[in-house]
N, C-alpha and C positions, 0 to 999 in steps of 0.2 A: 581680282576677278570681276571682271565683266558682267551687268546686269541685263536683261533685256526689258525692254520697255513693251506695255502694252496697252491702244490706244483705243478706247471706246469713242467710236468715231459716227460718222452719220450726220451730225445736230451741225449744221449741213455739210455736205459731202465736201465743198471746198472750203469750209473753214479746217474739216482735217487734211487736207490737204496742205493748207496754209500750216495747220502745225507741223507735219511729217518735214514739209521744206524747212521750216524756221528750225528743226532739230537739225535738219543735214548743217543748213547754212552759219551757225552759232557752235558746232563741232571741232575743235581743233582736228585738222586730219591732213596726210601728207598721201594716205591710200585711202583706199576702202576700209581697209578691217581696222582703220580708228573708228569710225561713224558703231554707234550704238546699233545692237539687233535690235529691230523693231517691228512687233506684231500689231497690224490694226486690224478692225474691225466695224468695217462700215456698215452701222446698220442702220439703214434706212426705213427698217420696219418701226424706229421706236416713235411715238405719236407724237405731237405737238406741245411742249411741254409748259408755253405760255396759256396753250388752253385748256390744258388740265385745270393751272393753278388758276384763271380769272374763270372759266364757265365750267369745271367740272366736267371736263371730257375724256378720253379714255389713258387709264394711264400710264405713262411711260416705262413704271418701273419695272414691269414684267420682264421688258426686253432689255433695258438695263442692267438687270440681273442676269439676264440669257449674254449679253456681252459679257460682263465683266469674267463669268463662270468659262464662256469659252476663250477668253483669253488667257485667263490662269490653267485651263489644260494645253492649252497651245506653246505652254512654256514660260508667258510672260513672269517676271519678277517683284513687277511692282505696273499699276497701274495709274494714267495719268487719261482725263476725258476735258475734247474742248468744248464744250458746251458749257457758259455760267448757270442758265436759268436751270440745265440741268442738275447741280448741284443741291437744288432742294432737297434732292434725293442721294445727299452724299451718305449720309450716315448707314442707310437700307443698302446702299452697293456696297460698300466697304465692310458692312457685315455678311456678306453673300458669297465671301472669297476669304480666303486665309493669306493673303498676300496685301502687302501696303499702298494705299490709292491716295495719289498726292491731291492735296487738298488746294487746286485752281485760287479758289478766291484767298484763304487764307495768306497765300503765297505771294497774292498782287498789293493785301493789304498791311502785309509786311511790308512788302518794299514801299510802299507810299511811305509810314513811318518811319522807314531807314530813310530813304532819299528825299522826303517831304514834309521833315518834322515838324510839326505847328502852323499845319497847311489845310483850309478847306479845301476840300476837292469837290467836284463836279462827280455827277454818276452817269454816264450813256451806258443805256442796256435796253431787255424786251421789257415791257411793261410787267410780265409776268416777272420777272428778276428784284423789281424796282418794290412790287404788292409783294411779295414772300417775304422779303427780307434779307435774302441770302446775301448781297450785301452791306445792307443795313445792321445788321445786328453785328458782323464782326466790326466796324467799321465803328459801331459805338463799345463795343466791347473795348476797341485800343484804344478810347478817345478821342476819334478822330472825327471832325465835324464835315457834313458832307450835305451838297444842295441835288434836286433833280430838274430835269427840265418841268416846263408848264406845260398841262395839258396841250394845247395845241405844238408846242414844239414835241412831246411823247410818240407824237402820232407822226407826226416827220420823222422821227427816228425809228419807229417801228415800219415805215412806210420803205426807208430804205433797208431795213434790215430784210424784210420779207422779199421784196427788190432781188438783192444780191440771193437769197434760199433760190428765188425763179428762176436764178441765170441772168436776170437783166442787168448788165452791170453800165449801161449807157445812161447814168441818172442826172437830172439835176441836182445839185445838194444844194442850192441856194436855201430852202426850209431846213435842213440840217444845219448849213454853216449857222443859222440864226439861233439854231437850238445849240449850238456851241457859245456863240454869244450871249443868250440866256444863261448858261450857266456862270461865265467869265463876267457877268452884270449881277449876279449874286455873291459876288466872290470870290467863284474857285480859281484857285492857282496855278491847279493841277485836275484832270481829269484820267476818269479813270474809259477805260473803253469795256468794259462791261459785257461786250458778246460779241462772243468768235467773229460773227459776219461784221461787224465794225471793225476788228481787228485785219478783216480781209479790206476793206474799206480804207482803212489808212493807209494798208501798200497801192491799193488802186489809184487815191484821188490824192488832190493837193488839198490836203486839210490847213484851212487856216492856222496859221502857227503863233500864237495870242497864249496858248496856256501851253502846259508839258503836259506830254499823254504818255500814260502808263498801261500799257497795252498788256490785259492780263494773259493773252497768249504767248506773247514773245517770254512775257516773264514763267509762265509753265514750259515753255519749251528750256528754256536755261535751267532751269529746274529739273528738269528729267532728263538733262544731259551730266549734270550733276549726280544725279540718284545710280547712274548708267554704270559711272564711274570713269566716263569718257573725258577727253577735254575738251574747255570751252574757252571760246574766242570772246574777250570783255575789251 
């Protein structure tokens, strides 16, 4: 039996986007009715969730809850959301719904430990992602040692992440590529891409190719084609 998916989306409009394509495109399918049902739910009403957690602004999870709740009357079976930084607030959605909500980061810091056993990795994300913790603590939970950018390369990552939220997608990354170098100058191996819009980012640009990127969208989206019951193309 077949599951449907259901996608709290919005944390931005085309990073779900970016995920709805990467479930078609990662789907084993010869028609249509192999591709998983899938309900989103774009809301663009939910706030800022970098500014909640660094200046206390308004909070997200209201509407987070208002997703996840109408997705689970909409039918869906189990819930997957792209947004990392959003995930502060896994535990409060996932109690807000009686249906099972794949846990994004968990899922990315698995496979670094499958695929990247005794590897420091690099962290790109919001800054808001980086001060919570949301990857930091699982991340030390498995063991696994992990660097961030320096302040001045943070702000280039955050400067392209908000970039691509505008629509601007005509950027220079030369300040990015250098915050990829910073991390590949402390070590890391392996990076991980830490938020949606960078995951939109690596299909857009030629990222320097120096470390393995572990793009934790692609790896949710394989993940919820799995949960689906559909098949998937490896």
């Amino acid at each position: 039996m077949k599951k449907t998916i259901g996608i709290i989306g919005g944390m931005g409009p085309l990073a779900t986007v970016k995920l709805f394509e990467k479930i078609v495109l990662y789907t084993r399918a010869d028609v249509d009715q192999d591709h998983p049902h899938t309900i989103i739910d774009s809301n663009t009403r939910i706030p800022d969730r970098t500014r909640y957690i660094l200046q206390g602004g308004e909070s997200p999870l209201v509407e987070l809850k208002k997703s996840a709740v109408r997705l689970q009357e909409a039918g869906s079976d189990f819930l997957v959301m792209p947004c990392n930084t959003a995930h502060y607030f896994y535990d409060e959605i996932r109690d807000s719904v009686d249906i099972p909500f794949i846990d994004m980061i968990r899922e990315t810091v698995n496979t670094i430990k499958k695929d990247f056993p005794d590897t420091k990795v690099g962290l790109l994300s919001t800054t808001g992602t980086i001060s919570s913790g949301v990857y930091g603590n699982e991340l030390n939970k498995q063991g696994i040692e992990y660097v961030t950018p320096s302040e001045a390369h943070q702000d280039a990552v955050m400067e392209l992440i908000y970039n691509i939220k505008m629509g601007k997608l005509d950027n220079d990354l030369t300040a990015f590529r250098s915050a990829i170098g910073d991390l590949e100058a402390q070590g890391a191996k392996a990076v991980i891409m830490g938020c949606t819009e960078l995951s939109v980012a690596n299909d857009l640009y030629n990222l320097p190719n120096v470390v393995n990127y572990v793009d934790a969208l692609q790896v949710l989206a394989k993940e919820a084609i799995i949960q689906s019951g559909c098949d998937i193309n490896t």
